[in-house]
C-alpha atoms as one frame of an Amber mdcrd trajectory, in Angstrom:
protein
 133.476  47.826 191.587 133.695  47.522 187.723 134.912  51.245 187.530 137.297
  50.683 190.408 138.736  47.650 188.246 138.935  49.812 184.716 140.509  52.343
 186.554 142.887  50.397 188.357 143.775  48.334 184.544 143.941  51.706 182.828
 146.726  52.575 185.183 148.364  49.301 184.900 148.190  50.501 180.795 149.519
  53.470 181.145 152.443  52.733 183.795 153.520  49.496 181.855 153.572  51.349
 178.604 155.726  54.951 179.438 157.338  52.996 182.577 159.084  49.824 181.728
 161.877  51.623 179.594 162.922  53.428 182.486 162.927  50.048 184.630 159.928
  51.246 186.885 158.239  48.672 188.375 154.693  47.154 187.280 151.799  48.782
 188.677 149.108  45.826 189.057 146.399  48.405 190.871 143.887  46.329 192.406
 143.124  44.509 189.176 143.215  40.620 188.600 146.085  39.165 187.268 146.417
  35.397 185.619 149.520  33.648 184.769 148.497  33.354 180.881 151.902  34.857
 180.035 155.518  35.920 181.329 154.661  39.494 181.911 154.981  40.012 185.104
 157.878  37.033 185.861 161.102  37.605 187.272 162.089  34.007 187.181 160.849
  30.468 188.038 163.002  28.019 189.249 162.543  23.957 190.480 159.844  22.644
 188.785 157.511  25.613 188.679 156.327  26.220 185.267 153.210  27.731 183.264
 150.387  25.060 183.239 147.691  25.053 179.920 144.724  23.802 181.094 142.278
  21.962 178.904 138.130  22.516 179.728 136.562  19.885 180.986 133.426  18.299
 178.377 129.825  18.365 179.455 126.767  17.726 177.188 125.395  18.799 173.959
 123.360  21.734 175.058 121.700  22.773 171.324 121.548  21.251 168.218 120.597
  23.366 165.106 118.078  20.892 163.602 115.203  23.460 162.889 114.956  23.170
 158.531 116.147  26.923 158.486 119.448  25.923 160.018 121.375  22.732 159.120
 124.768  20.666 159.244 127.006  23.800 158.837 126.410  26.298 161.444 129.217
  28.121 162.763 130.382  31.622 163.590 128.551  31.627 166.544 128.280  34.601
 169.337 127.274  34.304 172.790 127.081  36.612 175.728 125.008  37.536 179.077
 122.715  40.075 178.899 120.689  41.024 181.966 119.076  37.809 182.969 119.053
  36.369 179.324 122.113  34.627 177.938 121.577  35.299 174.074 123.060  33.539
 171.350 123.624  34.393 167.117 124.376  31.881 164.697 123.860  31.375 160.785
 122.033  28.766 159.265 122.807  26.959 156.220 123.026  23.569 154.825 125.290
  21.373 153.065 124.199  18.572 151.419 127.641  17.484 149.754 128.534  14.635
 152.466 127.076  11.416 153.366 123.823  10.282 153.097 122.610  11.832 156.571
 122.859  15.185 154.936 120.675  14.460 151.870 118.040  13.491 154.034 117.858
  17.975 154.071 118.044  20.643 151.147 120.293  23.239 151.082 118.693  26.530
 151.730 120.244  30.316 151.795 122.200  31.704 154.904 120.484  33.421 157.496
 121.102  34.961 161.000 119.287  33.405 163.567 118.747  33.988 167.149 118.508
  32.085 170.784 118.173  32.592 174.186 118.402  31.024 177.768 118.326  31.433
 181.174 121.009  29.735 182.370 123.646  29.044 179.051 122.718  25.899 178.976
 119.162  25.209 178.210 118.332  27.007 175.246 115.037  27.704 173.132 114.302
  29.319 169.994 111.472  32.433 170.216 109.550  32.138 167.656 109.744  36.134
 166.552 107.798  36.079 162.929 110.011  38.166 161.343 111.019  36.904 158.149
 109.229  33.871 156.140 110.785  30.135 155.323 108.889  28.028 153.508 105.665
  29.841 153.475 106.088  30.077 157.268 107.372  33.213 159.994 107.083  30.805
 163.170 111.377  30.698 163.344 114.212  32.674 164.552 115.693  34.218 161.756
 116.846  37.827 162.426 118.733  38.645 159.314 118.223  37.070 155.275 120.532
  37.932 152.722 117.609  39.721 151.187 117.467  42.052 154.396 120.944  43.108
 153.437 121.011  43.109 149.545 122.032  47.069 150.007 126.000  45.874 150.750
 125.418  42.512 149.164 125.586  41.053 152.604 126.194  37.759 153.905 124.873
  36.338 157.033 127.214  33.574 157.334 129.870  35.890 158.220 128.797  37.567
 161.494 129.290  38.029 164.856 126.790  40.287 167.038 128.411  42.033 170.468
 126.601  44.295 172.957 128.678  47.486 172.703 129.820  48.292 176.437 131.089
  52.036 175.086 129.124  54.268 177.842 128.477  56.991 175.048 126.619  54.560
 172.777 123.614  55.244 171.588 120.828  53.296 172.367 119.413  52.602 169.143
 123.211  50.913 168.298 123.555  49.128 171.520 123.330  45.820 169.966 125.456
  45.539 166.869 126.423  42.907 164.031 129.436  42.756 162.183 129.071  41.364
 158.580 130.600  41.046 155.280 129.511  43.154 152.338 130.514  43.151 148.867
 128.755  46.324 147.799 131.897  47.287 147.585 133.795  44.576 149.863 134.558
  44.921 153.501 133.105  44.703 156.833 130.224  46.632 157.677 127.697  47.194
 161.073 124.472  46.819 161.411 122.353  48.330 164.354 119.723  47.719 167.324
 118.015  49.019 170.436 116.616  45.442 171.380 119.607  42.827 169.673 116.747
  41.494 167.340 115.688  44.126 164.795 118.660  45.161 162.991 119.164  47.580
 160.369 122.376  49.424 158.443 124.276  51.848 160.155 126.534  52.698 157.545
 126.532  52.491 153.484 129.811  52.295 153.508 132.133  49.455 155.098 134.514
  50.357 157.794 137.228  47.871 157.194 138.069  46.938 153.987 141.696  45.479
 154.138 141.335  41.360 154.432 139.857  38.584 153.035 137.214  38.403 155.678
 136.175  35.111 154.598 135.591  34.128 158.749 134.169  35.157 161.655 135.007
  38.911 161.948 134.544  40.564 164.893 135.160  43.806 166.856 134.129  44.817
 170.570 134.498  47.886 172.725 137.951  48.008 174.430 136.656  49.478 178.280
 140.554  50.046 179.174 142.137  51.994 176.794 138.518  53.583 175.568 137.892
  52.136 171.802 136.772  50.019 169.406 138.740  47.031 168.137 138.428  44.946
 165.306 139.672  41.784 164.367 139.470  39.767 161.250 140.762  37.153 159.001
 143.143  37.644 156.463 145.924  35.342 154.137 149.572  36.390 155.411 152.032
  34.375 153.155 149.347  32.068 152.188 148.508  30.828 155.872 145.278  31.967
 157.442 146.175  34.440 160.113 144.392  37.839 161.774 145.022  41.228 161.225
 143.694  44.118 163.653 142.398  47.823 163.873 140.877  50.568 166.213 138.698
  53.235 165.796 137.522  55.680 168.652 133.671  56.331 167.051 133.417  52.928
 165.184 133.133  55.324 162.076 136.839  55.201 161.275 139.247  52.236 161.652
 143.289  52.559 161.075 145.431  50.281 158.364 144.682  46.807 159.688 147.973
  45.406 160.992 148.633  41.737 161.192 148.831  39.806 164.898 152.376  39.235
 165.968 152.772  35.781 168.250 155.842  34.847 170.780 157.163  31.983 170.360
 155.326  29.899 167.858 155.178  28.999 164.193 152.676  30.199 161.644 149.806
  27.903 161.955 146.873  28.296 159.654 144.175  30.325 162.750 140.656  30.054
 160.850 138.928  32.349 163.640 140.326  34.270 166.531 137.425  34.409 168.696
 139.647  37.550 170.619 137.669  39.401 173.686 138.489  41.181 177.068 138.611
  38.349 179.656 135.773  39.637 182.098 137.467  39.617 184.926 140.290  40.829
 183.592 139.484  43.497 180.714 143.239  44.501 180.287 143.914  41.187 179.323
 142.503  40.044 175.490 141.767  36.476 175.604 141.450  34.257 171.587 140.571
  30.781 171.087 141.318  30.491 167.380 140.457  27.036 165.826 143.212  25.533
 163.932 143.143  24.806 160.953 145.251  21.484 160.037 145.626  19.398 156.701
 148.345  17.137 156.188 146.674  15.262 153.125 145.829  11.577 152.987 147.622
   8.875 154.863 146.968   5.767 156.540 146.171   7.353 160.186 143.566   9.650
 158.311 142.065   6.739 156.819 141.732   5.579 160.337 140.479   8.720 162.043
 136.263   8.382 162.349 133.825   8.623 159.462 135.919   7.492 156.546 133.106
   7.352 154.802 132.279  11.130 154.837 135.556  12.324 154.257 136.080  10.363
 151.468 132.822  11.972 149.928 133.369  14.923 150.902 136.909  14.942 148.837
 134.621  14.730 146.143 134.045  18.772 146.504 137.358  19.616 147.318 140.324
  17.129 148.395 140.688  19.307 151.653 137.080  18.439 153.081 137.876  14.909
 153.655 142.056  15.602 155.193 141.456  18.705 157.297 140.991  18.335 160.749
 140.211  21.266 163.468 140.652  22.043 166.878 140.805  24.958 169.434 143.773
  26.982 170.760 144.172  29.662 173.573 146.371  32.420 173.084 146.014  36.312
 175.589 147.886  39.825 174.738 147.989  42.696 176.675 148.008  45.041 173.699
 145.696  43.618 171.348 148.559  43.468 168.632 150.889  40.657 170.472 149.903
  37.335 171.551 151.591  34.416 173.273 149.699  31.629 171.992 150.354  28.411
 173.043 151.252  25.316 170.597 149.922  22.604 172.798 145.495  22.299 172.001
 143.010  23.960 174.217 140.475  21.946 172.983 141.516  18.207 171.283 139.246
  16.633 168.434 138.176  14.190 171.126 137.338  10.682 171.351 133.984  10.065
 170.313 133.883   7.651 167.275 131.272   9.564 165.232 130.769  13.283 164.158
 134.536  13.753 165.446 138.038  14.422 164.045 135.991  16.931 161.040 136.792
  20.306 159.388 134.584  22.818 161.059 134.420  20.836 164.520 136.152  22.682
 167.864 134.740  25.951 166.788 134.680  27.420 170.002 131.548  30.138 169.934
 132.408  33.511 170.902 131.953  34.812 174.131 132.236  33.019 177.595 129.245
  32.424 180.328 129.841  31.959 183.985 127.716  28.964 185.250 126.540  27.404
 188.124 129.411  24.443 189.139 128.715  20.732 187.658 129.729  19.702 191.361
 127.810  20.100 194.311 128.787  22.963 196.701 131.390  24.188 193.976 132.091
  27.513 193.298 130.723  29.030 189.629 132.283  28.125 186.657 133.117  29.439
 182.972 131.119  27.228 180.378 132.519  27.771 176.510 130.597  26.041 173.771
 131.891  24.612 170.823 131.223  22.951 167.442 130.899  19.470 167.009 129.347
  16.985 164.214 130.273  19.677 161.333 128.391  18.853 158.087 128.168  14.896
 158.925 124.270  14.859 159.534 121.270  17.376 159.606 122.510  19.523 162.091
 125.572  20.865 164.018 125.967  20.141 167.770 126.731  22.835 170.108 128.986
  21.301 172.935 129.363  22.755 176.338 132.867  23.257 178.059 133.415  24.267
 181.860 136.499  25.512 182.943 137.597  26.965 186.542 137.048  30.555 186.534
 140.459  31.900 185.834 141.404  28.518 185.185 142.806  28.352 181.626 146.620
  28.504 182.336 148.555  28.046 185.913 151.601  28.218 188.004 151.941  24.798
 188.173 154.743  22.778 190.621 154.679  18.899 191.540 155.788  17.264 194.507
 158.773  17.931 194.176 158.127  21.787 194.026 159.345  25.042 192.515 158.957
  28.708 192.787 157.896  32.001 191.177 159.266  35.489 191.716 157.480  38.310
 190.185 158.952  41.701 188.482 158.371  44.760 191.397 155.001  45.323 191.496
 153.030  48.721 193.029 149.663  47.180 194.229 146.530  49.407 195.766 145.063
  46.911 198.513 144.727  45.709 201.742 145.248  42.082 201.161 146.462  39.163
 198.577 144.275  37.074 197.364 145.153  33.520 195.539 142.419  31.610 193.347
 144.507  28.294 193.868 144.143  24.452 194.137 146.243  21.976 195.942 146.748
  18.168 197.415 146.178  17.322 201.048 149.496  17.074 200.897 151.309  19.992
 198.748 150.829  23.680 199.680 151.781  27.139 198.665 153.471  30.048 200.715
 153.742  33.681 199.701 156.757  35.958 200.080 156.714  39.774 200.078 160.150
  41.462 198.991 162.130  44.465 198.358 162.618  45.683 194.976 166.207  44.233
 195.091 164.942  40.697 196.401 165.288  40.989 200.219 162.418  39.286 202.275
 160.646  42.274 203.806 160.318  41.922 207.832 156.827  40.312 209.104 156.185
  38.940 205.214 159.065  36.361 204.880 158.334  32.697 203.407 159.164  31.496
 206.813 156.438  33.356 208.259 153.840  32.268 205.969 152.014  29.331 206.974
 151.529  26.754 204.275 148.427  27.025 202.248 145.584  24.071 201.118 142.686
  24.344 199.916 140.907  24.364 196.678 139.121  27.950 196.602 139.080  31.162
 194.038 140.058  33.828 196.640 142.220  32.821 200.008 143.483  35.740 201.447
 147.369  35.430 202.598 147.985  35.460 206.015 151.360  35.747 207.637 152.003
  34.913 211.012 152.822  38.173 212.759 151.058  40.251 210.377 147.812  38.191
 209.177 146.705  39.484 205.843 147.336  42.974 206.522 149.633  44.955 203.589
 148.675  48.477 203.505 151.562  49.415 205.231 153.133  48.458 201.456 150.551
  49.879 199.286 152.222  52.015 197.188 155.545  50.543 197.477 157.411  48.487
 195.113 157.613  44.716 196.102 158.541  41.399 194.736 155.880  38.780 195.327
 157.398  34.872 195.835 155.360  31.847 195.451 156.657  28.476 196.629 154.614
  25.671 195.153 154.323  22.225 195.945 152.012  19.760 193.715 149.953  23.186
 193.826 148.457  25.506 191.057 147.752  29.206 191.144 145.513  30.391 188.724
 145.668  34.152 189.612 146.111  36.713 192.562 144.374  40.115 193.064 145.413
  42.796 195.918 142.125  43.696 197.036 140.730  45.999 200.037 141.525  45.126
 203.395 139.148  43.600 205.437 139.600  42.681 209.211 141.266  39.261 210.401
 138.658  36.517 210.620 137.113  35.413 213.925 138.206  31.693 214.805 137.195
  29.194 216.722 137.228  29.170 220.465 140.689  27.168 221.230 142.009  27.463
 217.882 145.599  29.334 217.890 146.948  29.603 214.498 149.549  31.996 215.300
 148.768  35.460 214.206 150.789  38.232 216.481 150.753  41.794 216.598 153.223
  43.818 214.650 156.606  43.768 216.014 157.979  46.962 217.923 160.719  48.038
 215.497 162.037  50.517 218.690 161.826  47.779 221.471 165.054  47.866 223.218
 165.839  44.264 225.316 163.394  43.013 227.330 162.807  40.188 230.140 160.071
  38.001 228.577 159.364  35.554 231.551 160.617  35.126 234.850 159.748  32.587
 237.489 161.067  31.112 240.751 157.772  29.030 242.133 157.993  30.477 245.668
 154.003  32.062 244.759 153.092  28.757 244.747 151.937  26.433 247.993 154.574
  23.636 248.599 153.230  20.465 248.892 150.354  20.531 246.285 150.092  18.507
 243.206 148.728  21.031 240.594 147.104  19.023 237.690 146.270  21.710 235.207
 147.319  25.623 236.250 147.973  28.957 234.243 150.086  31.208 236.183 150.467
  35.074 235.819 154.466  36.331 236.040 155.431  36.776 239.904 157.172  39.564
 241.293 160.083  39.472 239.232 158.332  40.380 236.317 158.344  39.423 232.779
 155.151  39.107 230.631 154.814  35.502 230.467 152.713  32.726 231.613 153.637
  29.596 233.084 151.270  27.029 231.849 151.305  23.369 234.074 149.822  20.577
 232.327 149.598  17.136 234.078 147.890  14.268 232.819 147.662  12.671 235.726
 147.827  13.659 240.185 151.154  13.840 240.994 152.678  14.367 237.852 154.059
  17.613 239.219 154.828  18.434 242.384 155.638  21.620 244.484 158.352  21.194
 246.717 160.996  22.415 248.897 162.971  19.799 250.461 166.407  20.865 250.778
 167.983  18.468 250.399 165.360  16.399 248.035 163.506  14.356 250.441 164.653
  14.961 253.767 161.071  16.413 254.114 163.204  19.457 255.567 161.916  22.939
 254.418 164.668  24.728 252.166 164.927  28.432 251.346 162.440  28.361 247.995
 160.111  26.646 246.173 160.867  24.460 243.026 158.883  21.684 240.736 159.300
  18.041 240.326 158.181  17.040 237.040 157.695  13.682 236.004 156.521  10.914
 233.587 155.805   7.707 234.637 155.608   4.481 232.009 152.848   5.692 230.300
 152.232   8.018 227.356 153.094  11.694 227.387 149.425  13.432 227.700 149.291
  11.436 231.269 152.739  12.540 232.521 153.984  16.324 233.045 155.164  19.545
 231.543 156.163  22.824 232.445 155.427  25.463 229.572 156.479  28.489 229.060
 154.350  31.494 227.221 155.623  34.488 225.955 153.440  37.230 225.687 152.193
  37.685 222.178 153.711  40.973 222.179 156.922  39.683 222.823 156.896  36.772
 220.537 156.686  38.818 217.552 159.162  41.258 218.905 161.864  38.405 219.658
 161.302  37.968 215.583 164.718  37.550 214.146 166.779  38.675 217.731 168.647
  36.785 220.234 166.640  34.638 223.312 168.402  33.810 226.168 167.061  31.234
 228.724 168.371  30.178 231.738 167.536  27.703 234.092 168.217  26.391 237.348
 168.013  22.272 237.257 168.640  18.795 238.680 168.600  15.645 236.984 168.189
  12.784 238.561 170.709  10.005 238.150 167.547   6.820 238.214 165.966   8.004
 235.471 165.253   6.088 232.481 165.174   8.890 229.907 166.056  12.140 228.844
 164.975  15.430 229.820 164.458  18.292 227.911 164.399  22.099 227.559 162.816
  22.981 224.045 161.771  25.968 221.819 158.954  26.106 220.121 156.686  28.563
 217.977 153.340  27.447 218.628 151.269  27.513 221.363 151.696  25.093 224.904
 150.848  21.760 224.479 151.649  21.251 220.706 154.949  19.961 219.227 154.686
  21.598 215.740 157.674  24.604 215.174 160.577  23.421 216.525 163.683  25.536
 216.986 165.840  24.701 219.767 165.726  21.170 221.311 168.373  20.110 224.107
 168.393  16.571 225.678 170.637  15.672 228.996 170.350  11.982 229.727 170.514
  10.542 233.036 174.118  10.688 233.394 174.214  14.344 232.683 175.303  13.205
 228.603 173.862  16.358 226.347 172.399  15.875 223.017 170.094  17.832 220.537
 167.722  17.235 217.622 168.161  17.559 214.523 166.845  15.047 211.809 167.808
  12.354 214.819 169.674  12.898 218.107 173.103  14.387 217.755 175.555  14.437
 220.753 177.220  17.627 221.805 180.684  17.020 222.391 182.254  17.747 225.541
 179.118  19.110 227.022 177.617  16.928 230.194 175.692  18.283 233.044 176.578
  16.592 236.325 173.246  14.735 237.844 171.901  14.749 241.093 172.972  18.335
 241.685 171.701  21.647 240.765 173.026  23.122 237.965 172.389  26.539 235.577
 172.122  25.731 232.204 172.070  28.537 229.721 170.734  28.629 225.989 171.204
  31.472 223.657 168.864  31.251 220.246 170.400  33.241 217.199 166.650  33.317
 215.722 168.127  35.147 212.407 171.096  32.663 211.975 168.970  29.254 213.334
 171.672  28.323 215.508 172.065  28.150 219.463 174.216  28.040 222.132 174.542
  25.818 225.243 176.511  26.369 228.426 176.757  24.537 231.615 178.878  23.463
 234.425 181.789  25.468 232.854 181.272  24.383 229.425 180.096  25.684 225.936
 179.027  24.445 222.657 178.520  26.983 219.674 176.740  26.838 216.462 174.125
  24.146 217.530 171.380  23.594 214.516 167.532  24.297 215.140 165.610  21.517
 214.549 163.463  22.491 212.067 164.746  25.391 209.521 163.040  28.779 209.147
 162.050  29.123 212.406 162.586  32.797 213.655 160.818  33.568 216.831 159.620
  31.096 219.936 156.504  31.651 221.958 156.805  28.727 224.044 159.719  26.858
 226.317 158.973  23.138 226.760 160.718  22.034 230.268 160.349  18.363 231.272
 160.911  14.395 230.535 161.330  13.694 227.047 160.223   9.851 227.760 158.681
   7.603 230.381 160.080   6.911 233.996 161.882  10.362 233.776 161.630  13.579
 236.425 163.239  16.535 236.212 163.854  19.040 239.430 163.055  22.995 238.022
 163.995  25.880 240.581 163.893  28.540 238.306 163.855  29.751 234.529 164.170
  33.166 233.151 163.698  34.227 229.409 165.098  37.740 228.249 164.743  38.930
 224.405 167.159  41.421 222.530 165.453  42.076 219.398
């Protein structure tokens, strides 16, 4: 699966970078995409915009209180390896702050080493490798004596486990570290990531001031080594970068680029390939920030400390640090956002200090702090920098792919993407939303035309709160591979709704649901079906004189590939009859149904539905329906009748297209966001009359003639409706009947 995703985010490399000058569209493979950046946008419009999202804090999870470690412990790496979660950091001590911090004496740097079995409960093996105070029993990898060959420094490290296929296995654990023999950045070696020794004499980057975290990884999509490091552009603090395809020779370092933003002093850059995502670099610099003295910094916490700190150096008691985000898709430009990833925070104690909001490098997936919750990224971080005896490592959760969103309110707003050529089966959307908000999904043509089957209008509204929900449409389901391959447009409509990311992935089958659910899903319209008679029936099948109560009839004789479902709530409620004329208990020449609701609610009265055949409901997609029907009204009712349209299934009142009302004086009327009368339009009662309804599905509009009459351009009553499965035929209200001799529904697609 991991080779299928390289693969598919090398292509997306090499299409995007020979491609986009010759306008061709985006090929997103099968990888996952987030919306950290604008790359693949079209527009946004409403209230849709790109969401930061801060990580949520948990508990201190380590504290480096060991007498080999101390109050200024930082440049920490972290990564899963096999079953262990392993973790580098330096120890040192400073003792020029309050008087927690003389309670220790300052010692020289070392590398030291932890591990854990979940990322969040950590130990330290005792691996007797190198001596402090007269003792081995610690967890020091690395002493400055270990690498007095480059004159290295163990403060400035970070340790990776090189994913390059080709490396060998006495280098597959590696630490990057600053020499001055002469000075640079040089590598360091290991077959187990705890004995370590030189790999090279000679430093492989030597551009920089290095006087950071430096760091460099194996780049799995484009197939080499990158570097990054800290350097002084200007005078502010910012990170230059360079690749190498044997980690033996690096190019001229070239300074970071950023969209958008001012210079801001970046002390680290913490830069790796999101896991998920490899194409996509992910940095969480911390900021660096010093304004000076003022009154608010005199109110920040620990006055006391900063104010003896500024004895070393006036800096140490104004400078404050926290944690941004910023991604690239080249390694070379970032959009970083302004806005902090990670805030100084509210405790009142060992907060708001230099060196705090150091967010480690490398990310762990852990199990949820919520029961029944999905897995989540934890991130750890500094905190308590210098203020006591030790440095507190802070855990951070975050959603997996949660760190930026498509973000709407209420109120909602949309996305549209650039064309995109996916490799998949189905769309999948790790999004959260209210009970009450929701998201649907529009496929399009390159030039922005809904494409037939994956319209907005056929996409049910999403909830839920889940990592991967598979798109469904309602003719289609979830099935694209007749697009794969093809250039499309993807639309998101958003209402107080995030989307974190979407992925085409393979296609798997439509889901089996519940016994009695029907949510809609239809074949694949006929794109050669020709018109068609969808449903015909004239009751004569049936027995006069019974009462059915609950019946599902096949099409008669006539044909048509309907079903006539007859719901009563209660005996009597319909009636088959043929009295001609009505009551004379004379037989007539055919059958016909007397449908009727007393005073009481409508699940105890009666209703006639129609059912088209599922077939034919997705083929009457976006065509013409014509309905006729032969009825009586009775002048003593109470109410209105009613012939509706409806997509959904019989017995529900959700999709509403069509919806005509003739009271008991014949008046017409139909619904829209209340009743609306149709002019010059009245069906004469007590008498048997043809009523006729044409449905322009594509336009939303229908048609209504009877007794010699016509009114045009009649509104649905619901928008976006573009097929009906069922007719609706009975009283709209209590003490109501309506007389049915016939109805016939014919389709031209």
């Amino acid at each position: 699966m991991l080779f299928c995703v390289l693969l598919s985010a090398a292509a997306l490399l090499l299409f995007t970078t020979f491609g986009r000058a010759a306008d061709l569209p985006v090929n997103v493979g099968s990888g996952l995409e987030l919306f950290v950046d604008e790359h693949l946008i079209e527009s946004m419009d409403g209230d849709a915009s790109l969401k930061l999202h801060e990580p949520v804090r948990r508990e201190i999870v380590f504290r480096t209180d060991a007498p080999w470690e101390g109050n200024a412990v930082a440049y920490q790496s972290v990564f899963k390896d096999g079953d262990v979660y392993r973790l580098y950091y330096h120890g040192v001590h400073y003792r020029h702050s309050g008087e927690p911090a003389q309670a220790r004496e300052d010692h020289p740097w070392n590398l030291c080493y932890a591990e854990s079995t979940d990322g969040i409960h950590w130990t330290r093996p005792e691996l007797g490798l190198f001596e402090f105070n007269g003792s081995k029993a610690n967890n020091i990898i690395i002493t400055r004596d270990s690498v007095a060959e480059i004159g290295g420094c163990p403060a400035h490290t970070a340790v990776f486990k090189d994913a390059n296929p080709d490396c060998p296995g006495d280098a597959r654990y590696k630490v990057i570290i600053v020499g001055s023999k002469p000075r640079g950045l040089y590598v360091l070696k290991s077959a187990d990531g705890i004995h370590f020794t030189l790999m090279s004499a000679e430093p492989f980057v030597t551009e920089g001031a290095f006087d950071s975290q430096n760091l460099a990884f194996w780049d799995p999509v484009r197939e080499q080594y990158r570097e990054y490091h800290r350097g002084f552009k200007a005078g502010v603090r910012d990170i230059m970068t360079s690749t190498s395809e044997d980690f033996s020779h690096f190019g001229e370092p070239q300074w970071l680029t950023y969209t958008g933003v001012d210079p801001e002093h970046l002390y680290t850059n913490q830069i790796q390939p999101y896991y998920r995502a490899p194409h996509i670099f992910m940095g969480f610099p911390m900021r660096y920030v010093d304004k000076g003295w003022s009154d608010p910094v005199l109110d920040l916490p620990g006055v006391e400390e900063r104010i003896i700190r500024a004895r070393s150096h006036p800096r140490y008691g104004t400078a404050v640090t926290d944690a941004v985000f910023m991604t690239s898709r080249d390694g070379n430009t970032f959009k970083r956002w302004p806005e902090a990833f990670i805030r100084p925070g509210p405790r009142t104690r060992h907060s708001w200090v230099y060196g705090d909001n150091f967010v480690f490098w490398g990310m762990l997936e852990t199990p949820s702090a919520v029961e029944d919750a999905p897995n989540e990224i934890s991130l750890l971080a500094t905190e308590c920098y210098w203020e006591d005896i030790y440095t507190a490592a802070r855990r951070y959760t975050i959603r997996i792919d949660g760190f930026v969103s498509l973000s709407a309110p209420y109120s909602g707003g949309e996305l549209v993407t650039k064309p995109l050529v996916f490799d998949g089966g189905n769309l999948a959307l790790n999004l959260e939303t209210s009970a009450a908000g929701g998201v649907r999904v529009e496929l399009q043509e390159a030039d922005g035309r809904p494409i037939e089957g994956y319209s907005l209008d056929e996409c049910p509204e999403i909830r839920g709160d889940t990592l991967s929900h598979i798109v469904r449409w309602d003719g289609v389901g979830g099935d694209l591979r007749p697009l794969t391959g093809k250039p499309v447009r993807v639309r998101f409509l958003l209402s107080d709704a995030d989307i974190y990311s979407f992925q085409f992935v393979p296609y798997a089958p439509e889901p089996a649901r519940p016994e009695g659910v029907d949510i809609g899903i239809l074949p694949r319209a006929n794109p050669d079906r020709g018109p068609f008679t969808a449903a015909e029936f004239d009751f004569d099948d049936m027995e006069a004189g019974t009462s059915p109560m609950a019946l599902d009839l096949d099409p008669g004789a006539k044909g048509g590939g309907g079903k006539l479902h007859i719901i009563s709530g209660a005996p009597d409620r319909i009636q088959v009859l043929n009295d001609d004329p009505i009551g004379s208990g004379r037989p007539g020449p055919s059958n016909y149904l007397k449908i009727e609701r007393r005073d009481e609610p409508y699940t105890e009265g009666g209703m006639v539905w129609v059912s088209l055949d599922p077939q034919d409901a997705a083929d009457c997609a976006g065509g013409v329906i014509e309905v006729s029907a032969r009825i009586r009204v009775p002048s003593t009712n109470k109410s209105r009748v009613q012939i509706d349209g409806y997509d959904n299934r019989a017995g529900e009142f959700l999709r509403r297209a069509f919806h005509l009302r003739i009271a008991p004086q014949g008046a017409a009327t139909y619904y829209r966001d209340a009743e609306v009368p149709i002019e010059g339009l009245k069906l004469e009662p007590d008498t048997w009359q043809d009523v006729a309804i044409r449905a322009d599905m594509k336009a939303g509009t229908f048609t209504v003639a009877v007794g010699g009459h016509t009114a045009e351009g009649l509104l649905f009553a619901q928008d976006g409706i573009r097929r009906i499965r069922t007719l609706a035929i009975g009283p709209n209200s209590g003490e109501t009947a309506l007389y049915l001799d016939s109805v016939k529904v014919e389709v031209t697609p």
